[in-house]
C-alpha positions as a printed Julia matrix, in Angstrom:
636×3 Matrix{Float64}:
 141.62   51.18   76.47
 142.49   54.18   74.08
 141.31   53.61   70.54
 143.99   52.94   67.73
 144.24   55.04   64.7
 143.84   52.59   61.47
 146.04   51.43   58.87
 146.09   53.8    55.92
 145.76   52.22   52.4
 146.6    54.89   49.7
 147.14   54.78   45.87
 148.1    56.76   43.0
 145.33   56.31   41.04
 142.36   58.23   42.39
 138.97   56.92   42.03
 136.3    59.12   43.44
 134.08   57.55   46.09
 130.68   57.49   44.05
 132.66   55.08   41.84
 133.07   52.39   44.34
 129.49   51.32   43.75
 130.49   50.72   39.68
 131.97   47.78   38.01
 135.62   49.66   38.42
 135.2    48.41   41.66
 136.61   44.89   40.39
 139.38   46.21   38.83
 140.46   48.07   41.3
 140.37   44.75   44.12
 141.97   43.19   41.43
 145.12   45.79   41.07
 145.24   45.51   44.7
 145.55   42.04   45.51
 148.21   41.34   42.74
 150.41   44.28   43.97
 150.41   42.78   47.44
 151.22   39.27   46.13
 153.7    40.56   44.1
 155.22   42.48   47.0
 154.8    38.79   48.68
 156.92   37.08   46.06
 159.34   39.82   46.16
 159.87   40.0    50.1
 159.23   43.4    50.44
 162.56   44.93   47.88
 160.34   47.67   47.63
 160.09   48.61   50.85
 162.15   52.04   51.47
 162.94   50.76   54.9
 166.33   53.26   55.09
 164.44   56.49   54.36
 163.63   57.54   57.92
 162.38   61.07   58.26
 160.61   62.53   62.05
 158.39   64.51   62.45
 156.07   66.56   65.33
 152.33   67.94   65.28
 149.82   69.35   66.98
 146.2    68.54   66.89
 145.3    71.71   67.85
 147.8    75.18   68.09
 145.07   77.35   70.19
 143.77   75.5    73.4
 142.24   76.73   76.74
 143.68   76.05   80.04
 142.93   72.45   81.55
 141.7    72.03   77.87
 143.72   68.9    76.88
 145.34   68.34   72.92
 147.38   65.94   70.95
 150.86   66.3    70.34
 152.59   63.56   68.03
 156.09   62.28   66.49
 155.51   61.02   63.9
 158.4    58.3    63.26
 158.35   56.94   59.19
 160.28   54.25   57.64
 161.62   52.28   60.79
 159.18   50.55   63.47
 161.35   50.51   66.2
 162.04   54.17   67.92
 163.21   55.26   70.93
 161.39   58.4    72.0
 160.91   60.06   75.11
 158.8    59.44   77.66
 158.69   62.9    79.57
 158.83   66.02   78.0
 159.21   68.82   80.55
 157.68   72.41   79.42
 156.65   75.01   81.95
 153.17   75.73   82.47
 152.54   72.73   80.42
 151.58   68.97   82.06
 152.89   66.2    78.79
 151.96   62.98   79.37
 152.93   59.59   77.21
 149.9    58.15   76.02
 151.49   55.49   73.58
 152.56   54.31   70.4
 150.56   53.56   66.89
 151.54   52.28   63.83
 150.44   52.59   60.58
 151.65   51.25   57.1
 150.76   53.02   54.07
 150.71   50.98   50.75
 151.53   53.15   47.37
 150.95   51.12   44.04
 152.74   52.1    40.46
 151.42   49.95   37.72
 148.36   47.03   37.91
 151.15   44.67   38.89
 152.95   45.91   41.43
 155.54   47.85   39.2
 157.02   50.81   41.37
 154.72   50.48   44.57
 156.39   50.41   48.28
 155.62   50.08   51.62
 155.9    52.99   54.41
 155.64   52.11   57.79
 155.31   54.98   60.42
 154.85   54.73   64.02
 152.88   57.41   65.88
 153.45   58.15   69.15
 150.9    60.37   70.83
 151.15   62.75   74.35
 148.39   64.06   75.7
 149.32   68.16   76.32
 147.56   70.05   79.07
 147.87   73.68   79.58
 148.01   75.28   83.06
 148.17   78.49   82.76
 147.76   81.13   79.92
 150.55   82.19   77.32
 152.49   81.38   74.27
 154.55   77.91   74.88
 156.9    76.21   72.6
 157.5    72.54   72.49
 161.21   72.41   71.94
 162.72   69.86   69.49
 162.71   66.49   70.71
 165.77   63.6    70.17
 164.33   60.03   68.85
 166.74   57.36   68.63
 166.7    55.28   65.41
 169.12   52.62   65.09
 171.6    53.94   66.94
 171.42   57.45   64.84
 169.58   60.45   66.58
 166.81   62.48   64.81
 165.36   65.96   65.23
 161.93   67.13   65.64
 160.86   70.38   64.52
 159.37   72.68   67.34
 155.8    73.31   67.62
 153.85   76.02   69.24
 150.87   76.37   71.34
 148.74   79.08   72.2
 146.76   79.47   75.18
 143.76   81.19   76.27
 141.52   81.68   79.39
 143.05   84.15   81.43
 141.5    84.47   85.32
 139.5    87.52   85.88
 138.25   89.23   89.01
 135.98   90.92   91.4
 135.75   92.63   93.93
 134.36   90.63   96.7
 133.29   88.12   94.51
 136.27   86.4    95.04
 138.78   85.61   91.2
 138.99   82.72   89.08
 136.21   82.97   86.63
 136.73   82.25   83.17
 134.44   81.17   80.4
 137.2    79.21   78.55
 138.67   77.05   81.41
 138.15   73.09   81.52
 137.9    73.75   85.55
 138.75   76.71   87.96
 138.25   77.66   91.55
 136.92   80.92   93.31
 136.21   83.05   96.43
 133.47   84.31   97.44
 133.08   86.82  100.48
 130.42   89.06  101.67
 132.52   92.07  101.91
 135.98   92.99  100.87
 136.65   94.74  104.5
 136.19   93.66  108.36
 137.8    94.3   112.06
 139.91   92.02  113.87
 138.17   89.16  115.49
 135.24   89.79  112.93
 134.02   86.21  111.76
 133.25   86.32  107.75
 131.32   83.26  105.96
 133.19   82.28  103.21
 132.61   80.06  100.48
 135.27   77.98   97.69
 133.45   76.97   94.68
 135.02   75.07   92.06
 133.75   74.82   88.89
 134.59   71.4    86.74
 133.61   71.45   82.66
 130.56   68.58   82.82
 132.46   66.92   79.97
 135.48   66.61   82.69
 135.48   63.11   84.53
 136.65   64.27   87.76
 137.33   62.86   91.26
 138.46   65.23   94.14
 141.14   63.73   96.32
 141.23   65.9    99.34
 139.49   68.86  100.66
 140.61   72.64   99.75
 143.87   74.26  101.0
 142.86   77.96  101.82
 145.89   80.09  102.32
 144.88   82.47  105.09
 147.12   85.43  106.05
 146.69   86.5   109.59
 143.82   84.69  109.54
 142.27   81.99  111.66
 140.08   79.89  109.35
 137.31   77.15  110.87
 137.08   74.07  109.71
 135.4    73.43  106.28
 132.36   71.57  106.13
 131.03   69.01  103.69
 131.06   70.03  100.19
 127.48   70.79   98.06
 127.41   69.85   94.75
 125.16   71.2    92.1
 125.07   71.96   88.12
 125.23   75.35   86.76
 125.81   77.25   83.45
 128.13   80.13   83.08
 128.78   82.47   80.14
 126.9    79.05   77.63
 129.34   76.51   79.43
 127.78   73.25   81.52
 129.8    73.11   84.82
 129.53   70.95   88.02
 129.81   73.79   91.15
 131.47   71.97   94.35
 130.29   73.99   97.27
 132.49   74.21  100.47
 131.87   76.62  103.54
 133.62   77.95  106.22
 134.78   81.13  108.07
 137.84   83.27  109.06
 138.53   85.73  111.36
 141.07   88.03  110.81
 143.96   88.21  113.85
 145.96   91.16  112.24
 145.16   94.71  110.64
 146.33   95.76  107.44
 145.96   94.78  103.84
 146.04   90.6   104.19
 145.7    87.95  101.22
 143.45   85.5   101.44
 144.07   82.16   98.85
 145.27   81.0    96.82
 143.32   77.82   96.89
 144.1    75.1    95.49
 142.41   71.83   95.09
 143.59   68.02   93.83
 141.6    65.87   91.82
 142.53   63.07   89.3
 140.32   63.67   86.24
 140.27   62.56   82.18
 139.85   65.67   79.72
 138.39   66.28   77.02
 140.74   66.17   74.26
 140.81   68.03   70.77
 140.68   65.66   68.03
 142.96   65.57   65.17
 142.24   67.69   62.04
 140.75   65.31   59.51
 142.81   65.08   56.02
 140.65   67.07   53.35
 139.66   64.52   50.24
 138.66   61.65   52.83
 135.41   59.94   53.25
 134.12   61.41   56.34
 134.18   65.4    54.67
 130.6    64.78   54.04
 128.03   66.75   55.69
 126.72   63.95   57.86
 129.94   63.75   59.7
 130.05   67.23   60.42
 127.39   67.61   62.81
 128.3    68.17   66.59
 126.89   64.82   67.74
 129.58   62.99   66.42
 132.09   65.28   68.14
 130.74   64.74   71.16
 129.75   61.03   70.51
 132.91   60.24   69.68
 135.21   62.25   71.66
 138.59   61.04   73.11
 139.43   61.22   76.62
 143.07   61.68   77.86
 144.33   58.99   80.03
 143.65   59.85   83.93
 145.74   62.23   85.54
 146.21   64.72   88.75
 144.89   68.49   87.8
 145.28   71.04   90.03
 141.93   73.15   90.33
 143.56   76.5    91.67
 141.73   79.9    92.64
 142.84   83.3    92.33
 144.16   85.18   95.86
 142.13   88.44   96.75
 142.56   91.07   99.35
 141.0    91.9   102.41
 141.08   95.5   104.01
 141.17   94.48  107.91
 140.06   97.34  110.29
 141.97   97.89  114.35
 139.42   97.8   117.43
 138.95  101.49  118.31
 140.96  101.69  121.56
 138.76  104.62  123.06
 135.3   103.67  124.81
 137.07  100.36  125.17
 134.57   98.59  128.44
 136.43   97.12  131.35
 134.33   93.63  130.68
 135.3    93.49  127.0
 137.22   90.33  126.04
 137.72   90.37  122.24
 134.38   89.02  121.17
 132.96   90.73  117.59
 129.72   90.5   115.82
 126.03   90.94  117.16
 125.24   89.17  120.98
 122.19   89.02  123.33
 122.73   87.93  126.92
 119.93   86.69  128.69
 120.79   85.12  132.65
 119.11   83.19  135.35
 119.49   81.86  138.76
 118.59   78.46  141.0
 117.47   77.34  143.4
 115.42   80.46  144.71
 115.6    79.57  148.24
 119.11   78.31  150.01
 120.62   78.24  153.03
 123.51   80.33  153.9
 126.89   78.33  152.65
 124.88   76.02  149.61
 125.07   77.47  146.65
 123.36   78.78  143.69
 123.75   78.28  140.16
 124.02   81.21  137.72
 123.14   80.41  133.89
 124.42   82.92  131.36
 123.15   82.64  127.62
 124.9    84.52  124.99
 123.52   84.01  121.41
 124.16   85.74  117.92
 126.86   85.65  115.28
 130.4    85.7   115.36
 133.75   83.75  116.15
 131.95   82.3   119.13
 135.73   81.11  120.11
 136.44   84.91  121.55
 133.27   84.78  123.54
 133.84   84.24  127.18
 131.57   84.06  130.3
 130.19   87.51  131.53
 131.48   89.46  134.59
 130.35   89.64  137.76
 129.94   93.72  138.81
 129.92   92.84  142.36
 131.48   90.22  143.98
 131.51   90.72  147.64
 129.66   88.23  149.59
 130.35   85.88  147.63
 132.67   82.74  146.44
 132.52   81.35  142.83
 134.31   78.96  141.09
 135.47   78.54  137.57
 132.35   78.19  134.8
 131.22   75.23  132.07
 130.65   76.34  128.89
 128.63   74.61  126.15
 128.32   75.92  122.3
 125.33   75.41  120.19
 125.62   76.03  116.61
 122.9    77.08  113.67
 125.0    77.26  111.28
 127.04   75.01  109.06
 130.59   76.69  109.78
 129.7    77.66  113.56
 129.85   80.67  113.81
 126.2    81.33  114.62
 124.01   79.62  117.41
 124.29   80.22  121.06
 126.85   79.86  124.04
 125.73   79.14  127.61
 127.83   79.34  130.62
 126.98   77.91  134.1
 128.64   79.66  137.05
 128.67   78.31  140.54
 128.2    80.99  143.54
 128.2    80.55  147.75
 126.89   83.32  149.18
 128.52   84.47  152.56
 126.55   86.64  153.49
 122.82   87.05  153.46
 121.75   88.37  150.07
 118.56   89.13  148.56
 118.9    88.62  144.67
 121.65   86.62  142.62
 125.13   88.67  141.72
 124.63   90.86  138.36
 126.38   90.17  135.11
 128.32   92.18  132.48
 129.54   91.4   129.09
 130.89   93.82  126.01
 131.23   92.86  122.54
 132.27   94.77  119.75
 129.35   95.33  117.12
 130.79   95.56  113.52
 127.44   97.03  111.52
 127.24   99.87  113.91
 131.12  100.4   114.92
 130.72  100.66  118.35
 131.18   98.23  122.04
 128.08   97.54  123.2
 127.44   96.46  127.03
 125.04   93.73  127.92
 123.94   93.51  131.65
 122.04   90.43  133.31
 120.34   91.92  136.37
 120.0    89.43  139.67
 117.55   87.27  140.16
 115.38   88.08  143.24
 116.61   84.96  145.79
 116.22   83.78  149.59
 119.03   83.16  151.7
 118.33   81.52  155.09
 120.39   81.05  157.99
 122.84   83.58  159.75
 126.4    83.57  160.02
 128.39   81.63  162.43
 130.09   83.29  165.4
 133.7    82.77  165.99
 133.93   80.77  169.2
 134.56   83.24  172.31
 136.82   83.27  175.61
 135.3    81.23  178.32
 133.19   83.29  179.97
 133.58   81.69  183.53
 136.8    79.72  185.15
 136.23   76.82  186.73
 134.89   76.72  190.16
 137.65   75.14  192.34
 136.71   72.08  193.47
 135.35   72.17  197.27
 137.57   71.0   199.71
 135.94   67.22  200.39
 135.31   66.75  204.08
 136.85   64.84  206.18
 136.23   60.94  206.14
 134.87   59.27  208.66
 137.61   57.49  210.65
 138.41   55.87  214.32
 139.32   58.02  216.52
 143.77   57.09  216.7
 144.96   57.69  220.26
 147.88   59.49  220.62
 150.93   57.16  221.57
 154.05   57.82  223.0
 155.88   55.83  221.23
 155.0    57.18  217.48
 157.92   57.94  215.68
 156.71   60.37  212.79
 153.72   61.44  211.38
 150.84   59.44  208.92
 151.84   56.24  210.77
 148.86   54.23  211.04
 148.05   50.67  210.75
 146.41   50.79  207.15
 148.35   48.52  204.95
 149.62   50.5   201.7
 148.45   48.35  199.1
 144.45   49.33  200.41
 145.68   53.05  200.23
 143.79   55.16  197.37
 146.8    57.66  196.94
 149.13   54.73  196.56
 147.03   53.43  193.34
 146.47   56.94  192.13
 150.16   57.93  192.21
 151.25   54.8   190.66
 148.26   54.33  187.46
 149.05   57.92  186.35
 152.44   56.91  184.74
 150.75   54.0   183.25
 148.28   56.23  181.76
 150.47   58.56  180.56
 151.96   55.55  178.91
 149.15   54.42  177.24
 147.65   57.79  176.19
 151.33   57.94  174.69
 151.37   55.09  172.6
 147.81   55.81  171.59
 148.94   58.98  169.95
 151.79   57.53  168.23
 149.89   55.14  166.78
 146.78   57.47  165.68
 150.0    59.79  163.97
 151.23   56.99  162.28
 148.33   56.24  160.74
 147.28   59.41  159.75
 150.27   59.69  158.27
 150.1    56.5   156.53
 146.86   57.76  154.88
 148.29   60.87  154.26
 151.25   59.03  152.27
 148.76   56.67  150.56
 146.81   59.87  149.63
 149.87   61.38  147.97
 150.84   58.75  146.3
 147.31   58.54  144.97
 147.24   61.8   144.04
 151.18   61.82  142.18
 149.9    58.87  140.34
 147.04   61.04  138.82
 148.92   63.69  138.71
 151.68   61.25  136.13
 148.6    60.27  133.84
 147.59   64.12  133.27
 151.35   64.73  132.2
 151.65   61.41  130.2
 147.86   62.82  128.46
 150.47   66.08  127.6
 152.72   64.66  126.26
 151.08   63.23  123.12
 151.97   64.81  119.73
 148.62   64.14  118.57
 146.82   65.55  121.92
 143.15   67.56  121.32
 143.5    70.66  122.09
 140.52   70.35  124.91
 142.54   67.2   126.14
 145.41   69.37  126.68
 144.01   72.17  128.7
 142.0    69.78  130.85
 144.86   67.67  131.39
 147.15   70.5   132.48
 144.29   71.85  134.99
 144.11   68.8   136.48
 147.92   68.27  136.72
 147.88   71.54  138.7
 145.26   71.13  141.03
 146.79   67.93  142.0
 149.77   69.67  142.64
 148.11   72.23  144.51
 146.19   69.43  146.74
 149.43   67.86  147.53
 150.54   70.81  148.94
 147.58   72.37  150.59
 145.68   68.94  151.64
 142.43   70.05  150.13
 140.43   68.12  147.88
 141.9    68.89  144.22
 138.31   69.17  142.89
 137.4    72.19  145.12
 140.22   74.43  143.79
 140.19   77.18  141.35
 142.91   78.53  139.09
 143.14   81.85  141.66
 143.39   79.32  144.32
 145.93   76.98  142.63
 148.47   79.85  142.02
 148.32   80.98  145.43
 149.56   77.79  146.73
 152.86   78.4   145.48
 155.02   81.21  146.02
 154.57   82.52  142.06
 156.02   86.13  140.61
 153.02   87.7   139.02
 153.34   86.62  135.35
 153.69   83.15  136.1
 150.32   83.77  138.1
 148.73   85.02  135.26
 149.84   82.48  133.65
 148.55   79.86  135.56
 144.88   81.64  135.7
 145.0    82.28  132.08
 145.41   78.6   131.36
 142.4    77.59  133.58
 140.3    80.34  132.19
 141.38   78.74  128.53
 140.38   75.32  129.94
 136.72   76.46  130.52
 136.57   78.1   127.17
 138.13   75.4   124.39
 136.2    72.55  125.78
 132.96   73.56  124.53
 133.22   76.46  122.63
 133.1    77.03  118.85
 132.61   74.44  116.26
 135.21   71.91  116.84
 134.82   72.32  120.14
 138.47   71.49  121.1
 138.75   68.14  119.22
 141.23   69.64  116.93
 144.64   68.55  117.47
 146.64   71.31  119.74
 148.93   73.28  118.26
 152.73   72.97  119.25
 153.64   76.25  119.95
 150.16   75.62  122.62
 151.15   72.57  123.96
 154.49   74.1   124.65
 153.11   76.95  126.11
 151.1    74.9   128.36
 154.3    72.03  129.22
 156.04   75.67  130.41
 153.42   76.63  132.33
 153.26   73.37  134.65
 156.78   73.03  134.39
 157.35   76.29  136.26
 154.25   76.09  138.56
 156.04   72.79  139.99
 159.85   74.18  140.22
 158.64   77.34  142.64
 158.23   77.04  145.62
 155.59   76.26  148.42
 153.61   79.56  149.49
């Protein structure tokens, strides 16, 4: 509810206010009450209800931006008005608060002899300035019976023009209702340098504000983390009372060159302070008492609720190139200020088991660029892709500490873990710097396994078996061949041995087959297992709305399916080197493949989302290409 402005009671005869308290008091209730029964009896004749005249105002022709003032048309002689309802000015936000009328009763004589009646309707819009200048209110049409009226035009001037600084962000303004600003630490950085930023807005405490939605920071070339839960706090600047909303994050510039960062702007619906109307001079309330600021503030008017846009200045960032020269071979992007401290377990293994090799980087900076350390030498050994898990100290992430956990075999017997390498680029002192984990003294037992030899010896042959012991067979005349004897066949050794070898043959046959078949069964069922997780990984892909650790994970996993189709090994034991050399890839859809698995083992944990962010599309395209092609080439 919006107060209403009273009815108006005026007369020609003036009678100072002191005098109310004397006995002209009755004769003035007196003149009053007969003009208004004679006005009764006469049913208003005296009314100038044709004489319509409009008119426009201002409460106020100097305001300050967000600062909110009364404009009016003023409508007199004639109730019913058709005015409009939005009046469109640049750099200006008019809203319709509503209509008011007033009638105004003049008196001639002590009975009624000349006075009238004017009735005026007041409709009131509640004007808030957005920007500095000089604005005009053009002339506005009101409908009146079917005949259209003129207003005049009115003027406005505002104040409150945005002022910066360098590094200090822009925005600040001792005559704004509400503003926004940047701060940065320095107006200058290199590429993949992670800067702490902060957007403060500033709200008048008068101001009844709610925010809608967290800032939009306009980043050029610019990666920008995500922004954390807003402070809130009360400050005064330049004799103003504001409420400061806090919000933190960081960037890290992608490009070199001159970049803009902002503006930013910010939603919130919010009532304004409004300038009252200029108080008539001769009226009551010109005494002193009414003057004082209490009653200002007391009883000030508040514009209806409305959006405001809280916007902040854009400033300029001077973004430095990597120098190219005494560039290390293990550097890999990462900026700021890194320590890298290693370990190894067990102590003791046996030749094949492996070890596990724990890498801890910690400092400052866009921990998203920092990947696992090098090995300098890795002969004698087989490792497989690393874990990495980020731990942040900061509210924006980009301090705390990233720890990656390497799996190694040794092949060979080895007397300390491998050694580790990693370069980062330190910003303060404008130089790479190279960190080096030294192995960890270690036992490996066991010795290598021999390749199986030629046999060494043939086979004896078999002694000749002597003779059996047997009757002595005369000789007869009448034999008619040799090996006749009186032995029947079906006792005869040789007979059984020459006829069971076919029927072994036949079973050792059908043995086989059916051992193949079922191997191959299993190896079908396997498959089929295998395609089936392979179909969930690409449905996972597929999503709009995918995370962008989701993604990666999903797409590794699609591919070492694929691979274990092909190759028969278990999917879990294969690495991204091992993956692309299962099919017959060109070299850049090798790299390709590695790079993704390598970006798999990064975005899960690291940084301060820690790939729950949704994927971009131009990523999950990337990464649809990349299985897409892996699958069309062909077996290696």
């Amino acid at each position: 509810m919006y107060p209403l402005k009273a009815s108006v009671i005026t007369t020609n005869r003036i009678i100072k206010t002191g005098d109310l308290m004397r006995p002209h008091r009755s004769l003035f209730q007196a003149e009053i009450l007969a003009a208004i029964l004679c006005l009764c009896l006469t049913g208003g004749m005296a009314a100038r209800a044709g004489d319509v005249r409009v008119g426009a105002a201002i409460a106020d022709d100097t305001a300050d931006v967000g600062q909110a003032v009364d404009f009016t048309i003023t409508v007199d002689g004639e109730t019913d008005a058709n005015v409009p309802e939005n009046i469109n000015v640049d750099g200006l936000t008019i809203t319709y608060v509503g209509p008011n009328t007033q009638t105004q009763i003049s008196f001639g004589s002590a009975f009624g002899s000349g006075s009238h009646i004017q009735r005026s309707v007041i409709h009131t819009y509640s004007v808030v300035p957005q920007r500095a200048g000089e604005f005009v209110i053009p002339p506005q049409q009101v409908e009146v019976d079917g005949k259209i009226y003129a207003t005049q035009a009115v003027s406005l001037k505002v104040g409150g023009t945005a002022s910066s600084g360098a590094g200090s962000g822009a925005g600040e303004d001792t005559g704004k209702l509400f503003y926004a600003e940047f701060v940065l630490p320095q107006d200058s950085a290199y590429i993949g340098e992670a800067l702490p930023i902060e957007v403060r807005l500033y709200v008048d405490s008068r101001v009844r504000a709610q925010l809608e939605d967290l800032p939009e920071i306009t980043a050029e070339g610019c990666t920008v983390q995500k922004v954390d839960k807003p402070s809130q706090s009360e400050v005064t600047r330049n004799g103003r009372d504001y409420v400061m909303v806090t919000y933190k994050t960081a960037i890290t510039p992608a490009t070199a060159g001159k970049l803009t960062l902002g503006p930013v702007t910010v939603l919130a619906e919010a009532q304004l302070p409004q300038v009252r109307p200029r108080r008539r001079a001769g009226g009551p309330f010109d005494d002193p008492m009414f003057q004082n600021p209490f009653f200002d503030d007391a009883f000030r008017m508040m514009s209806p609720p409305q959006q405001i846009k809280i916007r902040g200045e854009p400033v300029e960032l001077t973004v430095k190139p990597l120098p190219a020269e005494g560039q290390p071979r293990s550097f890999a992007g990462a900026v700021g200020n890194f320590s890298l401290t290693t370990s190894a377990a067990p102590a003791t293994v046996k030749l094949g088991d492996p070890i596990t090799i724990t890498a801890k980087i910690a400092g400052s900076g866009d921990f998203d660029r920092v990947t696992a350390p090098q090995i300098v030498d890795a002969s004698g050994w087989k490792t497989y892709p690393p874990s990495a898990k980020f731990e942040g100290d900061d509210d924006v992430g980009i301090s705390g500490a990233k720890t990656f956990q390497v799996a190694a075999i040794p092949e060979a017997k080895k007397t300390q873990s491998p050694t580790l390498e990693w370069s980062y680029f330190d910003p303060l002192q404008e130089k790479y710097v190279t960190l080096t984990g030294n192995g960890e003294p270690i036992t490996v037992e066991g010795v290598p396994q021999a390749a199986a030899g030629p046999v060494a010896a043939q086979q004896a042959p078999a002694a000749a078996p002597s003779p059996a012991t047997a009757d002595i067979l005369y000789i007869r005349a009448d034999s008619t061949g040799w090996g006749r004897t009186f032995e029947p066949l079906y006792e005869n050794r040789l007979f059984w041995a020459v006829q069971g070898g076919p029927l072994l043959a036949l079973l050792a046959f059908v043995g086989l087959q059916v051992a193949r078949k079922r191997a191959a069964d299993e190896q079908a069922r396997r498959r089929a297992q295998l395609r089936k997780q392979k179909e969930a990984a690409l449905a996972t892909m597929q999503h709009r709305d995918v995370p962008e650790g989701a993604l990666y994970q999903a797409a590794a996993r699609a591919l070492r399916l694929e691979a274990a189709i092909q190759t028969g090994r278990a999917p879990e034991t294969l690495d991204g080197t091992e993956v692309a050399g299962a099919r017959a890839l060109d070299e850049p859809m090798a790299e390709r493949v590695r790079r993704l698995f390598d970006r798999q083992a990064e975005v899960l944990y690291a940084g301060a989302a820690g790939g729950k962010s949704p994927a971009s599309p131009q990523a999950r395209l990337d990464v649809l290409e990349t299985v897409k092609g892996y699958e069309n080439a062909n077996p290696a």
